[in-house]
C-alpha positions as CSV (number, residue, x, y, z in Angstrom):
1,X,0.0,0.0,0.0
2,X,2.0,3.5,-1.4
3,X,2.1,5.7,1.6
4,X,1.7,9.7,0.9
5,X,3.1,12.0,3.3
6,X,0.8,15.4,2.6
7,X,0.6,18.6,4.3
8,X,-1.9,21.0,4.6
9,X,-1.2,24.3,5.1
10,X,-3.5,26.5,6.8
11,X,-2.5,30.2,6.3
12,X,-3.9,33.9,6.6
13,X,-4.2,35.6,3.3
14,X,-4.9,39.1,2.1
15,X,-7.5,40.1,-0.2
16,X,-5.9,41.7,-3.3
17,X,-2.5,41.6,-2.0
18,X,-1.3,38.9,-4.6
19,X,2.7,39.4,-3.9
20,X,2.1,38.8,-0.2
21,X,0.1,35.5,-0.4
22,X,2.3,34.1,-3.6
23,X,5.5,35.0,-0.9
24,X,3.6,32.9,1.6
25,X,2.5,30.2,-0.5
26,X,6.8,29.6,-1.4
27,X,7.3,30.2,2.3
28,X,5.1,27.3,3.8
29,X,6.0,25.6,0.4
30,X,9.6,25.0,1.7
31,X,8.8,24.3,5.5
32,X,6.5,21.2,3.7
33,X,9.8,20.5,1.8
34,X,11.5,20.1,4.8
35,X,9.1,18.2,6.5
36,X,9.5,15.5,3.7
37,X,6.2,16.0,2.1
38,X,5.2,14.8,-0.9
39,X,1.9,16.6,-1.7
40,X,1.0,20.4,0.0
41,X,-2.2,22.1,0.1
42,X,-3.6,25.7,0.5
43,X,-6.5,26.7,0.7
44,X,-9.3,28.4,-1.7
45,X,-8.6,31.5,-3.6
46,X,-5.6,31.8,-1.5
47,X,-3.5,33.6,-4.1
48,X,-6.1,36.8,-4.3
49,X,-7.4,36.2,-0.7
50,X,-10.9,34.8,0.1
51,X,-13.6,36.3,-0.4
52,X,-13.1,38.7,-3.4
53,X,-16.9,40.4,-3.9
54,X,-16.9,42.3,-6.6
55,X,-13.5,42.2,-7.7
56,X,-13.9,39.0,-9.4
57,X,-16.0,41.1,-11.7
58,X,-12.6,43.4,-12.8
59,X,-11.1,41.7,-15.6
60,X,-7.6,43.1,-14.7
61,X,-7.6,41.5,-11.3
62,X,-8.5,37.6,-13.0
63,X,-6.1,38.4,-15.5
64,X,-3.3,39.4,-12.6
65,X,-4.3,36.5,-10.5
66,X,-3.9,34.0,-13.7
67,X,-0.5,35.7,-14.3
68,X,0.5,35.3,-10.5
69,X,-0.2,31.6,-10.7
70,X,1.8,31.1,-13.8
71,X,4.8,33.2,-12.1
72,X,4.4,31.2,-9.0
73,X,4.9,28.0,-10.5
74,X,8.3,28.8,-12.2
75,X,9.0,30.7,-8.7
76,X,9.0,27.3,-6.9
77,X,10.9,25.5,-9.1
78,X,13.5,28.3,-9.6
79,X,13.8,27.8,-5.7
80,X,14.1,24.2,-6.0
81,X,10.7,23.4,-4.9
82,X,9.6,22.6,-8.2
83,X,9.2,18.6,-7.3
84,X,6.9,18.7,-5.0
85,X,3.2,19.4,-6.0
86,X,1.3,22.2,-4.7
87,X,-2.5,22.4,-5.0
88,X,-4.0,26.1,-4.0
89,X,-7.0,28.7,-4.9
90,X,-6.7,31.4,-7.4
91,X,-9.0,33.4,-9.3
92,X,-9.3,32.3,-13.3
93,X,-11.5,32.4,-15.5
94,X,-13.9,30.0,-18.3
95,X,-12.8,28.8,-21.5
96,X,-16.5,28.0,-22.5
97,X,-19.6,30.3,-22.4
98,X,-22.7,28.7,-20.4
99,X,-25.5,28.6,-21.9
100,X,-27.8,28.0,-18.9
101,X,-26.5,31.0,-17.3
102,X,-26.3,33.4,-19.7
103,X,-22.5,33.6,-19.5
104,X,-20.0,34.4,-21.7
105,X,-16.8,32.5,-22.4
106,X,-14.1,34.7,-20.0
107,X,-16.7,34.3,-17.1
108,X,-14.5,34.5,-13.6
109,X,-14.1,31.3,-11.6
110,X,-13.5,30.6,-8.1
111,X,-10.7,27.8,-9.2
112,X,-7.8,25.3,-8.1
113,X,-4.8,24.3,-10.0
114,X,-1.9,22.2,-9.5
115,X,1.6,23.3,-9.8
116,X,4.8,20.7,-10.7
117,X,7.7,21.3,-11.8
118,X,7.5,25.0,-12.6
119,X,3.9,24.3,-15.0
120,X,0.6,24.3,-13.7
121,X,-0.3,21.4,-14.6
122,X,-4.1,21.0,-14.4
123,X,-6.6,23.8,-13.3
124,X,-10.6,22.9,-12.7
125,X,-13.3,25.3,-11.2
126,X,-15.7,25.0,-7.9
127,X,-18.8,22.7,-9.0
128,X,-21.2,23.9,-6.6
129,X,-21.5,27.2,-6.2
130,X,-23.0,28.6,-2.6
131,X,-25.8,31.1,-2.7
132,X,-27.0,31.9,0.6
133,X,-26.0,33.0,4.1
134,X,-22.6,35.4,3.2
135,X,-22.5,33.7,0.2
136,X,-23.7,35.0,-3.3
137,X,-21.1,33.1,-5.4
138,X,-23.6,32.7,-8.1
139,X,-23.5,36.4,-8.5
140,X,-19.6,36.1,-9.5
141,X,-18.4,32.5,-10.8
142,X,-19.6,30.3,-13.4
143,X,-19.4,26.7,-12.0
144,X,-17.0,24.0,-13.1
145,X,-17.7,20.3,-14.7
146,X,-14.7,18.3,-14.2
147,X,-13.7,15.8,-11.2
148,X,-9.8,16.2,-11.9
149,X,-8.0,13.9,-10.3
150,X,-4.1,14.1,-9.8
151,X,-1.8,10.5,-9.7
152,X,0.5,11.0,-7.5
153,X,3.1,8.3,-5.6
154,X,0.4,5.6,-7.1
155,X,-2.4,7.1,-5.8
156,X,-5.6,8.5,-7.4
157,X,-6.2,12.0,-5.7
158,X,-9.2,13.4,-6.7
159,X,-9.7,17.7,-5.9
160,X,-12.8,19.6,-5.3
161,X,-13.3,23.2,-3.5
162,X,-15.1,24.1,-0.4
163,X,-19.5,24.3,-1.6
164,X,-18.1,20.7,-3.0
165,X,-18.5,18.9,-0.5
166,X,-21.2,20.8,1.3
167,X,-23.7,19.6,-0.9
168,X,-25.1,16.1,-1.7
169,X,-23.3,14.3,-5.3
170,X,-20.9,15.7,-7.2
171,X,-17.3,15.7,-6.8
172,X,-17.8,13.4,-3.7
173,X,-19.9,10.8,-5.9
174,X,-17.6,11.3,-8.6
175,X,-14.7,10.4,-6.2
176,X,-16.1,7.0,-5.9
177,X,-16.8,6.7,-8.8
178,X,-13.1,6.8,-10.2
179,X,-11.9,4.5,-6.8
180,X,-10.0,7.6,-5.8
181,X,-7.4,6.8,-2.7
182,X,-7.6,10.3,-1.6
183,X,-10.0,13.4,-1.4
184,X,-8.5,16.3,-1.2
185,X,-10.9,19.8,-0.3
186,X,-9.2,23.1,-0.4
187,X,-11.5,25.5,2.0
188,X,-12.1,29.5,2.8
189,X,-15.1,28.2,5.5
190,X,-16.2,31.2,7.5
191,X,-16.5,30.7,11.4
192,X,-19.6,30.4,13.3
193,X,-20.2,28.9,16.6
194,X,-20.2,25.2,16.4
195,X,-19.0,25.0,13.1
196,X,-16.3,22.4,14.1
197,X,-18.7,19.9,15.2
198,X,-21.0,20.9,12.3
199,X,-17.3,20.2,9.9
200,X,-16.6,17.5,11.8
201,X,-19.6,15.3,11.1
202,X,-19.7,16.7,7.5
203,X,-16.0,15.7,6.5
204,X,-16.8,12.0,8.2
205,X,-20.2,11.5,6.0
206,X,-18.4,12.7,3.1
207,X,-15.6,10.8,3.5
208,X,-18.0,7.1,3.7
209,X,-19.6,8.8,1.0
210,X,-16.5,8.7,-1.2
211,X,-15.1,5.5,0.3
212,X,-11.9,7.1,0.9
213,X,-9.9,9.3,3.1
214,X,-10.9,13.0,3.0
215,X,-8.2,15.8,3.4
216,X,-10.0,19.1,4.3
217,X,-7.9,22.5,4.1
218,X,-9.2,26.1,5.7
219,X,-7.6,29.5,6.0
220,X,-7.7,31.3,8.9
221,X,-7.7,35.2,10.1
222,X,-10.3,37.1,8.8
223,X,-11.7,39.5,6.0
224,X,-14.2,42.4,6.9
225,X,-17.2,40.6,8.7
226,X,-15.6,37.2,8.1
227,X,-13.6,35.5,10.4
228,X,-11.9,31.8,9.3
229,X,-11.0,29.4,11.8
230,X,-9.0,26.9,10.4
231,X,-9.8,23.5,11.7
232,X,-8.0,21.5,8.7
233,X,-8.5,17.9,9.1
234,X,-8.3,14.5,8.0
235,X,-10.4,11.8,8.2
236,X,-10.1,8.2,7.0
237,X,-13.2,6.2,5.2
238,X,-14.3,4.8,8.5
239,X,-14.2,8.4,9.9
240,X,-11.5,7.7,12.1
241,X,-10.0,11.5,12.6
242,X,-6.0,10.8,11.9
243,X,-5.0,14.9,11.8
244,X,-7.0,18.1,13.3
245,X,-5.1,21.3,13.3
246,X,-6.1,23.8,16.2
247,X,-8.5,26.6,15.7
248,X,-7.3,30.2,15.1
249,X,-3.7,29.6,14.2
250,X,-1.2,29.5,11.5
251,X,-0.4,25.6,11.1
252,X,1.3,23.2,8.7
253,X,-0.4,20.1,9.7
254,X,1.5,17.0,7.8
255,X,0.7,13.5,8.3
256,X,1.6,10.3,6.8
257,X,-1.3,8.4,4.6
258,X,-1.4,4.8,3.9
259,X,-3.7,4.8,0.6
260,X,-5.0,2.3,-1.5
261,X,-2.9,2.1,-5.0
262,X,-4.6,3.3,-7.8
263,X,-6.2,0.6,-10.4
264,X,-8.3,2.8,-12.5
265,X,-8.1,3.3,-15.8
266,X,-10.9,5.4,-16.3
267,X,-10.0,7.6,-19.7
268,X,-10.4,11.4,-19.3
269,X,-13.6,12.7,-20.8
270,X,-15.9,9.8,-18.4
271,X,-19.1,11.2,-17.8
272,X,-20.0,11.1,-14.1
273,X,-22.4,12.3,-11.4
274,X,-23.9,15.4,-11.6
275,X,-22.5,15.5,-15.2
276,X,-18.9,15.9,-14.2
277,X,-16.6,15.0,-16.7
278,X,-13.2,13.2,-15.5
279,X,-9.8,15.3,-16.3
280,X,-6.8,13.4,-15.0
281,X,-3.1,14.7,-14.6
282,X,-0.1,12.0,-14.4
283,X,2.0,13.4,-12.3
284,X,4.4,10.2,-11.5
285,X,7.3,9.4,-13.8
286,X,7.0,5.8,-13.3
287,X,3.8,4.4,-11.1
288,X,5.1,1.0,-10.1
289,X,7.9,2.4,-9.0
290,X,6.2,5.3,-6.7
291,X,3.6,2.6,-5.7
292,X,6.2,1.0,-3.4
293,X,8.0,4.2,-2.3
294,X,7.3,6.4,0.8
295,X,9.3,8.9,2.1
296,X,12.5,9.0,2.8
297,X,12.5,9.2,7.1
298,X,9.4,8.3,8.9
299,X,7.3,11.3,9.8
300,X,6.3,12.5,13.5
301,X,2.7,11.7,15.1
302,X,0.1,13.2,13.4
303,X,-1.3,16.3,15.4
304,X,-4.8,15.9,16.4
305,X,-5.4,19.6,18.3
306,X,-8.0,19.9,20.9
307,X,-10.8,21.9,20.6
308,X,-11.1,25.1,22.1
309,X,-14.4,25.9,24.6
310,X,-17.1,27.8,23.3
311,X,-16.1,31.1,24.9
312,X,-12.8,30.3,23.7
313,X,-13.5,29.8,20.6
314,X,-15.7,32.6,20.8
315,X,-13.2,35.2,21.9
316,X,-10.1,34.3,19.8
317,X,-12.8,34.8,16.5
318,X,-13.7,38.1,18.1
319,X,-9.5,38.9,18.6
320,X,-8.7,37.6,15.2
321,X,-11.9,39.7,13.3
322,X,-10.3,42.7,15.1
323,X,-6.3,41.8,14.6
324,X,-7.3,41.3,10.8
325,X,-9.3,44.7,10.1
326,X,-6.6,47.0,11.9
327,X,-3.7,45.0,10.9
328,X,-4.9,44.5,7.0
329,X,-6.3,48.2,6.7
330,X,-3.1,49.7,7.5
331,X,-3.6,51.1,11.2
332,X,-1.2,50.6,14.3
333,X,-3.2,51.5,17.0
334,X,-7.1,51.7,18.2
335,X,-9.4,54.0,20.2
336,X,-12.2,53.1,22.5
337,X,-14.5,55.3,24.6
338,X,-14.5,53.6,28.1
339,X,-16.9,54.3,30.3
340,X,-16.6,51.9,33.0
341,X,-19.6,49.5,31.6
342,X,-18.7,45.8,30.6
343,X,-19.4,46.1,26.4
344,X,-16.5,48.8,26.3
345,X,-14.7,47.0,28.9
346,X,-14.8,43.5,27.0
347,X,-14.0,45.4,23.5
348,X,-10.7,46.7,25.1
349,X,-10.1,43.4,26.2
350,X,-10.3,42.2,22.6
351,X,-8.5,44.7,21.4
352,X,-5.2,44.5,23.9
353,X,-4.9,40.9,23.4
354,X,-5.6,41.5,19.2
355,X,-3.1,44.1,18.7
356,X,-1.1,44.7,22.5
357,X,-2.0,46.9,25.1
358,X,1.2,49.7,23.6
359,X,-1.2,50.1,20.7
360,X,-4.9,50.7,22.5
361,X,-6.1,54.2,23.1
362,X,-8.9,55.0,25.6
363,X,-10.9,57.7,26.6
364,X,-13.4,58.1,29.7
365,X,-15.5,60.9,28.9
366,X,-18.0,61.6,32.0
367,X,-20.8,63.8,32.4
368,X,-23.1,64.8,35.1
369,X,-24.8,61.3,34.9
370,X,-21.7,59.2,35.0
371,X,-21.3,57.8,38.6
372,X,-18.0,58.0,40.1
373,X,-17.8,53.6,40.2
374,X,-18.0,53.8,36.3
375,X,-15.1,56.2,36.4
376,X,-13.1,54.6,38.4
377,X,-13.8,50.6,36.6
378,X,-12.5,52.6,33.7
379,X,-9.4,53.5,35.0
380,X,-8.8,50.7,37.0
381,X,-9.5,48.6,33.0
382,X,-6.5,50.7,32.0
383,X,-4.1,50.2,35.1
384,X,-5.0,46.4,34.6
385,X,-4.2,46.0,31.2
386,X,-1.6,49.0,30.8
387,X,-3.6,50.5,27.7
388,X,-3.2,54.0,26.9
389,X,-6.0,56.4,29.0
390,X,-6.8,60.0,29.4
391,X,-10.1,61.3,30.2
392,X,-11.7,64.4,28.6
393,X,-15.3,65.2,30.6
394,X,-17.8,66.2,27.9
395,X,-19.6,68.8,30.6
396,X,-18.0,71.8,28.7
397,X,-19.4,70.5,25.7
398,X,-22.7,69.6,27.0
399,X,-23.5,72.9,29.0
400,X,-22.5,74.9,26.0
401,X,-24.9,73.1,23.6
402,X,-28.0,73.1,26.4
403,X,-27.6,76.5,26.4
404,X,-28.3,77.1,22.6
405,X,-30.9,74.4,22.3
406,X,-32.6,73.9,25.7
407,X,-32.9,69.7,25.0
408,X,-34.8,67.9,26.6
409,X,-35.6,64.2,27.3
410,X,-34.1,61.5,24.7
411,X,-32.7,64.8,22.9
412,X,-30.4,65.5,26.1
413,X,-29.5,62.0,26.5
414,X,-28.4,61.4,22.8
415,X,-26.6,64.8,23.0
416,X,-24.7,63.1,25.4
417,X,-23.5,60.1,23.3
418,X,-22.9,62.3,20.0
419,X,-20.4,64.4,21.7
420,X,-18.7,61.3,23.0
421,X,-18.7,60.2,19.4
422,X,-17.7,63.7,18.0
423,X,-14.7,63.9,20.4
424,X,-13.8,60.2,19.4
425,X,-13.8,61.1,16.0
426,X,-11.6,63.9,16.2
427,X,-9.1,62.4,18.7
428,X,-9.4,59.7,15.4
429,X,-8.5,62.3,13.0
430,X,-5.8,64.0,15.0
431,X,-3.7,61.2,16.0
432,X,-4.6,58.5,13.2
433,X,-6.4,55.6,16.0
434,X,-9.0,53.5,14.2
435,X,-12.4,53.8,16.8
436,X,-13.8,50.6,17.5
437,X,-17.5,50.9,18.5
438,X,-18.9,48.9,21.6
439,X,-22.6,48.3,20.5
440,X,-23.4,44.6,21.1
441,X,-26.0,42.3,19.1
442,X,-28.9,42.6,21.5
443,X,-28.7,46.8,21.6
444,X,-28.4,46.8,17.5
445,X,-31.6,44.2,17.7
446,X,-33.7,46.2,19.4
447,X,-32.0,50.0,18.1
448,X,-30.8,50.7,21.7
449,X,-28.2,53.4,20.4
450,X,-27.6,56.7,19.0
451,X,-26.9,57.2,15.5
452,X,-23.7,59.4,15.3
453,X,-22.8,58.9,19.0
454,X,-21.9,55.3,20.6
455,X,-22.6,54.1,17.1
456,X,-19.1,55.8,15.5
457,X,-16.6,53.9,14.4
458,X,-14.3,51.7,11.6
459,X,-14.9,48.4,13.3
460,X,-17.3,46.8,16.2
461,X,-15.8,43.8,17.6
462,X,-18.7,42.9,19.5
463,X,-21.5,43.5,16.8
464,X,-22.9,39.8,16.5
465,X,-22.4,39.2,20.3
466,X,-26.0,39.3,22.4
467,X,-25.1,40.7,25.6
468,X,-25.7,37.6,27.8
469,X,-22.8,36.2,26.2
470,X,-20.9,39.7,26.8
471,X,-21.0,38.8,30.3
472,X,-20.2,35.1,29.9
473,X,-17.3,36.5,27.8
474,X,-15.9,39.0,30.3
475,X,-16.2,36.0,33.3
476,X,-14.3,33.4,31.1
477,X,-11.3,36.2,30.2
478,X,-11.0,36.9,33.6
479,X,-10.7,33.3,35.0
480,X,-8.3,32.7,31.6
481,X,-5.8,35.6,33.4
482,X,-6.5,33.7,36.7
483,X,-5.2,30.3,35.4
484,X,-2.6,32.4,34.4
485,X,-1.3,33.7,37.1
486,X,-2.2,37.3,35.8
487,X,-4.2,39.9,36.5
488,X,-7.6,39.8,35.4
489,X,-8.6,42.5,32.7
490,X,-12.0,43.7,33.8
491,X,-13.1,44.7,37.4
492,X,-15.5,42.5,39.1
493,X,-17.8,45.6,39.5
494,X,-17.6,46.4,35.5
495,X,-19.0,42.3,35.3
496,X,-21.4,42.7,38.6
497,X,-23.5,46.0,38.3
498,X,-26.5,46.5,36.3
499,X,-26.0,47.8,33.2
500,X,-26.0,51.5,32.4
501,X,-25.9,53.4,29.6
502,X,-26.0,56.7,32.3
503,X,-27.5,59.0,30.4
504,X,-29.9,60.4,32.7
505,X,-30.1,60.4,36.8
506,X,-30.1,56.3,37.8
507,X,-30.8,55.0,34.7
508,X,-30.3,51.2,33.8
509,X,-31.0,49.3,30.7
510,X,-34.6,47.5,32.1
511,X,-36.0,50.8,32.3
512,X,-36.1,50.6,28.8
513,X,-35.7,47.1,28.1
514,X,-36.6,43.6,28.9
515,X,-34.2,41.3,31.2
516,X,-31.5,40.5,28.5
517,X,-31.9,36.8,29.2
518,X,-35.3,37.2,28.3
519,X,-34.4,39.3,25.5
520,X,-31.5,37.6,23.9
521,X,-33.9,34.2,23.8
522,X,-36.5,35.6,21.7
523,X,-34.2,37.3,19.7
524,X,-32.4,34.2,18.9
525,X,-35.5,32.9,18.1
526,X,-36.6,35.6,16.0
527,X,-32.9,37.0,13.9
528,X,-31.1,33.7,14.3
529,X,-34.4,31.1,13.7
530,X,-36.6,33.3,11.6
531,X,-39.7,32.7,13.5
532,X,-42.9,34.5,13.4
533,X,-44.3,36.9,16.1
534,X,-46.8,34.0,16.6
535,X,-44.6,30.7,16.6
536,X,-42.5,32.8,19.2
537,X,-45.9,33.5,21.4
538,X,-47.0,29.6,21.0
539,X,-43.5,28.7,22.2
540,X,-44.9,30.0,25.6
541,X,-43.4,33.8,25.4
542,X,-45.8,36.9,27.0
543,X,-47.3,38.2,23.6
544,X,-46.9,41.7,24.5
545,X,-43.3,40.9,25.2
546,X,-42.6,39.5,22.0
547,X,-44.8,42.2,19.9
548,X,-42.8,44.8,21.8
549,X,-39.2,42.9,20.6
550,X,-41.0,42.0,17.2
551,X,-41.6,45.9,16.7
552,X,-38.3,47.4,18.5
553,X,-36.2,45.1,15.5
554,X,-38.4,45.9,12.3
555,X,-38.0,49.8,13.1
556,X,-34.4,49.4,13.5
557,X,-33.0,48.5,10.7
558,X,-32.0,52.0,9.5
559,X,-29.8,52.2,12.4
560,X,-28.3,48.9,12.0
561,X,-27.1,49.7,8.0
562,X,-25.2,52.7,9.1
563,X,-23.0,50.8,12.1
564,X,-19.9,50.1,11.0
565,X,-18.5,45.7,10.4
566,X,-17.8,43.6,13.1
567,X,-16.7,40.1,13.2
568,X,-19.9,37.4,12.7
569,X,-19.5,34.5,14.9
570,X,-23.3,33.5,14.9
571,X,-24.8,31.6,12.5
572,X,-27.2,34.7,10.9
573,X,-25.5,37.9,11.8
574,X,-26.8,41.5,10.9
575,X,-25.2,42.4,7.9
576,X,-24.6,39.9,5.0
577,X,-26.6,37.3,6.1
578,X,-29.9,39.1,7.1
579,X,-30.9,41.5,4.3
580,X,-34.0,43.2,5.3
581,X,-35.7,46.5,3.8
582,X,-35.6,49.5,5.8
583,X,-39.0,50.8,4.2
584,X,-41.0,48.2,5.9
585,X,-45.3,48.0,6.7
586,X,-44.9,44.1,7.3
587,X,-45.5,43.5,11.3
588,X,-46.2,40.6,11.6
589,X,-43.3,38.9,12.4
């Protein structure tokens, strides 16, 4: 039985930066060289960074992602890596027009290709293309209609991209079909919460389903809204898991394979499922020969990483969403208005363990409503964490406007949070901070913020995080420091006391809202499980409860298209995957 050492490599690329990711795919290239492997693997569209949105649609960015892949190929062998095969993502294009979509020949593609010996050898496009959630690939990409299928070492390794394998048939079916020894999945997956088990199980059906082991690749890091976790993993017929890589890091994962030899002489051109067509690529000089070889020294233990807790897994997709949009958009350093409540104290959290405490800004800004404890949890934040802090009272400000206007009610207490937002903006603009905005998931639900004030900002870490889980967040960091040895970020009173926008003399949030557990739950069921006002009600929810949640969400959805991106770790955040119109009668639910 051949044995294939492979290695998958599960990298961070940057959208449109094609120089960077080439000079990381001949980077991780050599490292597998060094580890002996014989087979490497990147994941999809890694050369022009995942996803692309409309630039797939500018002919001059296929045709420079085509051109980068050709110039890769003769990079890696100029470097003496030319013998060992590298399968990755680019950008191309179709050589055909399709008819049933109306495309013309040229079409972009969300495609693979092989590279050996300084040639790409074979190229093939993603089958099935997704079309819901954050994904409108349909929009971009014509699909392909080959299983291609690489022999390698005397081993039939069939390819397929990401949607692939998410759907019923197809290159999975087609796998079988052909008796491949090995299928191999190159993958920009998106976190959400779960999603490992959900990959898990999907990667071990698959792989029955094929009758052979599965190789799954994902990116990690983040791009906009989306944040990738990585989780690459292989899984053998019987779904035995033989590698896992851990979640939210950089990783070459290599293992060694023992695969069945390939005895199929299926001619290229075989029709298959789904009405794939079979495109094969020799890539063995002599197959009986390679069929008894292995490689040259015996490999380590496979890694098989654990898996992180939910509020792990939760925060380091929050840290890496926020690391990846400062870091990627050119900025050093990050501003935050603290004032002393847990969602500000829990995004500078995030953002001194994304980008170090040397390159976080805060500012308390008090008024007459801010009680002295929320002043001093925000200064005590800063001498935990050893962030930068000033504080600038907006009183001046305030006074000075009251006396022009004479505001009263919700007029005064917006006033309040606009001139925190203005003075943001302008420390912004002065000393070149990106602000991050502190909103959480169950205030953008429900429109609990002011447009132009706590709403300002280039990023919000916490955006798709319902404030429940803010708490449950700020406990677990804190315990995390504890196991430590280190100081715990956020003060016990920031986590304990109610919460307080402070806005007006002892106000908390249940004068306005319901109990946030209360909340949160039918808002799950309601953004998250698109039920109706009355499914919610016959769940066993106080109707006038839900009818005033049901309302508070429709009329908000002006607000929530002007707040700025923030990292989706649920499975139906606000933004891409909830499209909704803002000129709205419908109330039922």
């Amino acid at each position: 039985m051949p044995n294939l050492r492979l290695a998958l490599s599960q990298i961070d690329p940057t959208v449109g930066d094609l120089a960077r990711n080439a000079e990381e795919v001949v980077r991780r290239t050599r490292q597998a060289a060094g580890a002996g492997a014989q087979l490497v693997a990147f994941p999809e569209l890694v050369l022009t960074g995942y996803p692309v949105e409309d630039l797939a649609l500018r002919s001059s960015f296929v045709e420079a992602s085509r051109t980068a892949l050709v110039e890769l190929a003769a990079r890696l062998a100029e470097e003496g890596l030319g013998e060992l095969p590298v399968v990755l993502g680019y950008l191309g294009r179709s050589e055909h027009a399709s008819a049933k979509l109306g495309r013309p020949a040229g079409s972009p593609q969300n495609c693979a290709a092989v590279l050996h010996r300084g040639e790409v050898v074979t190229r093939f496009a993603k089958h099935h293309l997704p079309n819901y959630g954050v994904f409108d690939e349909y929009r971009y990409f014509v699909p392909g209609d080959q299983l291609t299928v690489v022999r390698l070492h005397g081993v039939d390794v069939a390819l397929a991209i990401c949607e692939d394998i998410w759907q019923d048939g197809g290159r999975v079916a087609a796998a079988r079909e052909v008796a491949a020894g090995l299928l191999l999945v190159i993958n920009g997956s998106p976190y959400e919460r779960n999603k490992d088990d959900v990959r898990l199980e999907l990667v071990r059906r698959r792989a029955a389903e094929a009758g052979c082991t599965l190789a799954y690749v994902n990116m990690v890091g983040a791009q906009d809204e989306l944040v990738f976790d990585g989780d690459s993993i292989v899984v053998g017929a019987d779904g035995e898991v033989l590698a896992r890589a851990p979640q939210f890091e950089e990783r070459l994962l290599v293992l060694d394979l023992d695969l069945p030899a390939a005895d199929s002489n299926h001619t290229d051109g075989l029709l298959l499922s789904d009405g794939l067509h079979l495109v094969r690529a020799e890539l063995d000089d002599e197959v009986a020969e390679a069929a008894t070889g292995g490689p040259d020294e015996p490999g380590a233990a496979a890694e098989i990483a654990p898996r992180l807790s939910d509020e792990a897994e939760i925060y380091a997709a929050l840290v890496s969403g926020t690391r990846a949009y400062v870091r990627k958009n050119g900025f050093e350093s990050v501003l935050i208005g603290l004032s002393g409540g847990i969602d500000s104290a829990l995004v500078a959290a995030i953002a001194v363990d994304a980008i170090g405490a040397e390159n976080v800004h805060c500012v308390s800004m008090p008024s007459r409503y801010s009680s002295q404890h929320s002043r001093d949890d925000a200064a005590e934040l800063a001498r935990r964490t050893g962030l930068n802090f000033r504080t600038v009272p907006i009183a001046p400000m305030f006074d000075a406007y009251m006396a022009a206007l004479n505001l009263t009610g919700l007029a005064e207490e917006n006033l309040q949070s606009r001139l925190r937002g203005t003075l943001l903006m302008a420390i912004s603009n002065q000393e070149g901070h990106i602000v991050l905005a502190p909103g959480n998931k169950s205030e953008l639900a429900v429109g609990y913020s002011t447009l132009y004030g706590d709403s300002v900002g280039a990023y919000g870490p916490i955006k798709d995080v319902y404030k429940s889980l803010i708490f449950r967040l700020a406990r677990w960091r804190n315990e995390v420091a504890e196991e430590r040895g280190e100081v715990p970020p956020i003060p016990e009173n920031t986590i304990s006391k109610p919460p307080s926008a402070e806005l007006r003399p002892d106000q908390v949030d249940s004068d306005s809202l319901p109990d946030y557990d209360l909340l949160d739950t039918v808002l799950d069921l309601y953004v998250e499980g698109d039920q109706g006002r009355d499914a919610i009600v016959a769940a066993g929810f106080d109707a006038d409860v839900v009818d005033r949640i049901v309302r508070l969400v429709d009329t908000a959805e002006y607000k929530r298209r002007q707040y700025p991106p923030g990292p989706k770790i649920s499975a139906k955040g606000f933004g891409r995957d909830r499209r909704l119109p803002i000129t709205n009668r419908w109330r039922r639910g």
